[in-house]
N, C-alpha and C positions, 0 to 999 in steps of 0.2 A: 064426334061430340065436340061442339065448341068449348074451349079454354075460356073463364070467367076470370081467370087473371088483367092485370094488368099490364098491359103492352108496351115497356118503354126507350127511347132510343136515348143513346149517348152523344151527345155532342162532344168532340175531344179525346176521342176515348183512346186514342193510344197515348197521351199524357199521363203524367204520374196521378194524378186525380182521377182525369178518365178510369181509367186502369181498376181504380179500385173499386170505382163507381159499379164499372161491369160486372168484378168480382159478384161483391156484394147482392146485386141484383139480381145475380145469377141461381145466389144460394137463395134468394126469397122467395117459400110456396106462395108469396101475394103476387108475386112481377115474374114476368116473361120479357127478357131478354130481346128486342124483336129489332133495332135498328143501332150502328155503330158507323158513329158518322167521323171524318178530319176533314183537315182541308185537301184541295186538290193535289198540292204540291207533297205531300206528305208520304214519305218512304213506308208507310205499314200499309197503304190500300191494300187489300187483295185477302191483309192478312186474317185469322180468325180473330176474334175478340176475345175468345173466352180462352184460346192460348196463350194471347199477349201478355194478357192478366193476370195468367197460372193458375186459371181454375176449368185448364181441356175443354177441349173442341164444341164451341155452342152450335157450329152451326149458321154463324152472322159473321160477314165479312165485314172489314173496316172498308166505307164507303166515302166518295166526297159528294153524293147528293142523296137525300130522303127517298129511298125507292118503298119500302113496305109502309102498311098501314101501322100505327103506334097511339096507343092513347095520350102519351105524357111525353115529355123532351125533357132530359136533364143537361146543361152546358156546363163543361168545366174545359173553358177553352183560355181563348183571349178576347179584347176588347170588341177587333174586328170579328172575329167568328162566332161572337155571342151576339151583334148587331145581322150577321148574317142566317144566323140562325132564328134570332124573332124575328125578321122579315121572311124566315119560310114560314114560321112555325104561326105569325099573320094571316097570309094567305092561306092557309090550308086549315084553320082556327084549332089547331093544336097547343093545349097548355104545354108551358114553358118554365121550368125552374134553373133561373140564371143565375149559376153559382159563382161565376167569374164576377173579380174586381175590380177594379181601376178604370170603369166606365165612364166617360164624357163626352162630352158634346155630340156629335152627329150618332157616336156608338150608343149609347145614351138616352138619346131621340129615337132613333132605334127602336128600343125596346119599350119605350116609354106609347109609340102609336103603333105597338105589334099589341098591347093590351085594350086596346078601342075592337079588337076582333076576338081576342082569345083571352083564355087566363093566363097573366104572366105571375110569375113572384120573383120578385129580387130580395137579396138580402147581401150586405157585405158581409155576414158568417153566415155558414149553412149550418155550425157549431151549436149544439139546443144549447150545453151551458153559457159558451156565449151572448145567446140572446137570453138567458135568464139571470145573467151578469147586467147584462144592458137594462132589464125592468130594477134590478137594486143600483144601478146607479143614478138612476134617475130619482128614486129612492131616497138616496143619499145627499142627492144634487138638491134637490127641493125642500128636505130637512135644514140643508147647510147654509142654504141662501143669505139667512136673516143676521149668519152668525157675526156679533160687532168684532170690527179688524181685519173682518173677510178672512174669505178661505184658499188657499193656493191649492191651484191642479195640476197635477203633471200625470201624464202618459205616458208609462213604459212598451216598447213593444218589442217582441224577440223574434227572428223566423229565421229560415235556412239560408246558405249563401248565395240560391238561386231566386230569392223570390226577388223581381225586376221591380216594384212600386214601394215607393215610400214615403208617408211612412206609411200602415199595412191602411186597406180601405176602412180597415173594422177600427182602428185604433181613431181613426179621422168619424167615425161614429159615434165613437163613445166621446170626443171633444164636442160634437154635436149636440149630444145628450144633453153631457152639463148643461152648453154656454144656453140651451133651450130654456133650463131652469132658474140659472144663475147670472145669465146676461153677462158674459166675460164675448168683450168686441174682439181681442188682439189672439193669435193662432200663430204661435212661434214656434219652427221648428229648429232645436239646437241651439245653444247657444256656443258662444267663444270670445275672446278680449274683455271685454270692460264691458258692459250691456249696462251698467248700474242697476238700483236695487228690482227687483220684482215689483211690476206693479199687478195688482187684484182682476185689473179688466184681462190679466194673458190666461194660457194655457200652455202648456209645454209638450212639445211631442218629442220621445228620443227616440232610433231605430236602431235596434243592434240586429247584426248579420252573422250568424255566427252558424258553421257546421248542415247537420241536418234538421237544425227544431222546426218543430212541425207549428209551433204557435202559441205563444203566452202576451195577455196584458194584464199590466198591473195599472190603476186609475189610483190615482195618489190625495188625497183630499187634507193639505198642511193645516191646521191652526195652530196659532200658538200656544206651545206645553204640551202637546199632543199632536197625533195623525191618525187615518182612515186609510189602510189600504185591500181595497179589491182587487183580486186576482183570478184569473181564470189561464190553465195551463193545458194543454192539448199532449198529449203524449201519443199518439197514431193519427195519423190521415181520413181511419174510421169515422173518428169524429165530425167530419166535415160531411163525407161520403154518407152516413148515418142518416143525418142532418138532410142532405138534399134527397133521399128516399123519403125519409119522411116529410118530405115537403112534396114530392112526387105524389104521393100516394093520397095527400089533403088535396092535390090541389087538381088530379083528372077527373072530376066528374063540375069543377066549378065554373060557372059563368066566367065569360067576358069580364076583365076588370084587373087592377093592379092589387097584388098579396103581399104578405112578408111572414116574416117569419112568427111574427106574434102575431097572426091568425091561426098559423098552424099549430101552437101553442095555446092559442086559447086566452092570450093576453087583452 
């Protein structure tokens, strides 16, 4: 009797994201576990996936090329391994949910003409709150616009001592957001010396690195006499892992074409 589950492979998956990606997927009666992919170089080939992860023997060894069939690909890799992954996942027109960040240029491109064949989604959070942070600040951003004296933004972002991009991809979205609504030209990150006063056209981004946080931003909206702060805090990695299932799950049976996360939402 054929399995009416969903089939999905991991890009990454011996990564702390991988990892939980597998978990996760493993306990879901909708997904079947069927591919776990690293790169070539990577010390866990051979290994199992559903022991790495600590949730006992799937049965899928961690791979460096797509050998089984899979309905969906989830990536939580890097820049490179997520541009190598929608160019398999291109060819062979396998939906792709690319949960890696700090994508540019050629990596970028990448995935940008792996969606002319398959369903891709990107999203700089796989986070639902997240992305339903990002529809109120837009919100916000479009109420605030008109206010006389203008409105100052700044951008908190907090993560762990290992995350390499800065500031986070998502934090540089939500500056996106506004300046879409509110037309601020100038994207400063950090200040120090003298910069003289705030002008209305910036935005401010700060990164703190601090421990193991798994991810908080706060979007700051100054007037004078008062402030507007939005927050969104991640306390588990679930969060994100949650997030790219449920984005798995919308996005294997969709046409060819580029998603995001507020389709999976519903936005």
């Amino acid at each position: 009797m054929m399995s009416d589950r969903i089939r999905v492979g991991v890009n990454g998956a011996a990564g702390r994201m991988g990892q939980r990606v597998v978990a996760l997927v493993s306990q879901d009666p909708e997904l079947e576990l069927a591919a776990a992919l690293e790169s070539p170089g990577c010390s866990k080939l051979g290994v199992d996936a559903g022991e790495l992860a600590g949730v006992g023997r799937k049965g899928v060894a961690i791979t460096a090329g797509l050998i089984e069939r899979v309905d969906v690909m989830i990536d939580f890799s890097t820049p490179v391994g997520a541009a190598a992954c929608a160019r398999l996942c291109g060819e062979r027109a396998v939906p792709l949910v690319v949960a890696t960040t700090g994508l540019h240029g050629p990596e970028r491109d990448d995935v940008l003409t792996a969606s002319q064949t398959t369903a891709i989604l990107v999203s700089p959070s796989m986070s639902l709150a997240v992305n339903l942070t990002m529809k109120l600040v837009r919100e916000a951003a479009r109420a605030l616009r008109t206010i006389p004296g203008g409105v100052d933004v700044e951008i908190i972002e907090r993560h762990h001592r290992f995350k390499e991009d800065s500031p986070s991809g998502t934090a540089l979205k939500f500056g996106e957001i506004v300046a879409e609504e509110m037309g601020q030209t100038d994207h400063v990150h950090g200040r120090s010396g003298r910069p003289g006063a705030r002008p209305v056209t910036e935005i401010g981004y700060h990164a703190v690195r601090v421990g193991d946080n798994v991810g908080e931003h706060t979007i700051v909206f100054g007037l004078l006499g008062e402030s507007i702060d939005l927050a969104v805090k991640s306390s588990s990695r679930d969060a994100y892992a949650l997030g790219a299932i449920a984005a798995a799950k919308f996005l294997a049976a969709k046409k060819a074409g580029l998603y995001s996360m507020n389709d999976v939402l519903g936005f």
